[in-house]
N, C-alpha and C positions, 0 to 999 in steps of 0.2 A: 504493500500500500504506500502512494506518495502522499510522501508528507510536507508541509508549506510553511514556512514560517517568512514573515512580510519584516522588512526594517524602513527603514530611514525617516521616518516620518518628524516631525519637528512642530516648533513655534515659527513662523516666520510672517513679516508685514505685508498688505495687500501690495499687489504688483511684485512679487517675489517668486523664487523658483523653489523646487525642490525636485527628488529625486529618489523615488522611490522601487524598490526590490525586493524579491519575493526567489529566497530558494529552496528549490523544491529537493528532496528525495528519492530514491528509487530511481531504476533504468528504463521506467518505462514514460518518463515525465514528458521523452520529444512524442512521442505519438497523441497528446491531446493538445486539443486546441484551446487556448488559457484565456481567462478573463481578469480585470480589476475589476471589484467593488466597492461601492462607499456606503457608511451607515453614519448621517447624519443625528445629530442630538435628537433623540425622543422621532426621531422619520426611521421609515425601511428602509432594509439597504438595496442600495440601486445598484442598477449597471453601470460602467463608466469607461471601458474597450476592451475590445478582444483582441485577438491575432491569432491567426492560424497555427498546426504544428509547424509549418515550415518557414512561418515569420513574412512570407509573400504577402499576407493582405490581411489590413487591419480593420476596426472597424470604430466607432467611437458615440458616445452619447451625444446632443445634439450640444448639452450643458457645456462641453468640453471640447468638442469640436475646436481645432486650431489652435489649441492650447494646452491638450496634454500628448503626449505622443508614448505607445507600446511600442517596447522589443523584446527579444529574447534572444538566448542563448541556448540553445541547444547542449552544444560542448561542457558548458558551466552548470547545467540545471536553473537558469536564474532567467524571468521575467520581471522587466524594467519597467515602473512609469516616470517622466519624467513631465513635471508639469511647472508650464511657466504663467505668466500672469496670473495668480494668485489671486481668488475674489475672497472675500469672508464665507460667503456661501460654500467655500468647496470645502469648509471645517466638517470634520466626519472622522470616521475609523475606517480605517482602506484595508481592503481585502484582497487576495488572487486566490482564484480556483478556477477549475475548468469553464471554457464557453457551455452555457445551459443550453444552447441552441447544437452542444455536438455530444456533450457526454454529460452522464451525471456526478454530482458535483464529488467531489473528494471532503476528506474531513477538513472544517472549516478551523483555520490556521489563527493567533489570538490577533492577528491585523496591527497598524501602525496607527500612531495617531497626527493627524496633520491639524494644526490650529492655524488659519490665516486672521490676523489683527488688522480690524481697520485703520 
């Protein structure tokens, strides 16, 4: 079973970046196709991009669009968000686990915490 654990997550001020990573587990981590999540304060948690197992094509919330961007690593076991312009709103618990739209989901990993300060 892969297992997932998320870092980097931080305090940083509106219009900031960060840079966040999720590594996974197990030899069988390139065959799924991965997603980030977010769990807002007292909200569910959303979707927020996928990418494929091959890393060819991504996909992204409308929220995030142009602003956060996925990769991954096959090699490393490790999928990247790396998100820039920084709203308060993107404050949440960030998650990676499988795309729901390809497999079902793996056990859910304790998430990063990202705080944007207006």
């Amino acid at each position: 079973q892969v297992q997932l654990v998320e870092s980097g997550g931080g305090l940083v001020q509106a219009g900031g970046s960060l840079r966040l990573s999720c590594a996974a587990s197990g030899r069988t981590f390139s065959k799924y196709a991965m997603a980030w999540f977010r769990q807002p304060p007292g909200k569910e948690r959303e979707f927020v991009a996928a990418i494929t197992w091959s890393g060819y094509n991504t996909y992204y919330s409308d929220s995030v669009k142009g602003r956060f961007t996925i990769s991954r690593d096959n090699a490393k076991n490790t999928v990247d968000l790396e998100m820039n312009s920084l709203k308060p709103e993107d404050t949440a618990v960030y998650y990676c686990n499988t795309d729901p739209s390809q497999d079902p989901p793996l056990d859910w990993g304790q998430g990063t915490q990202v705080t944007v300060s207006s």
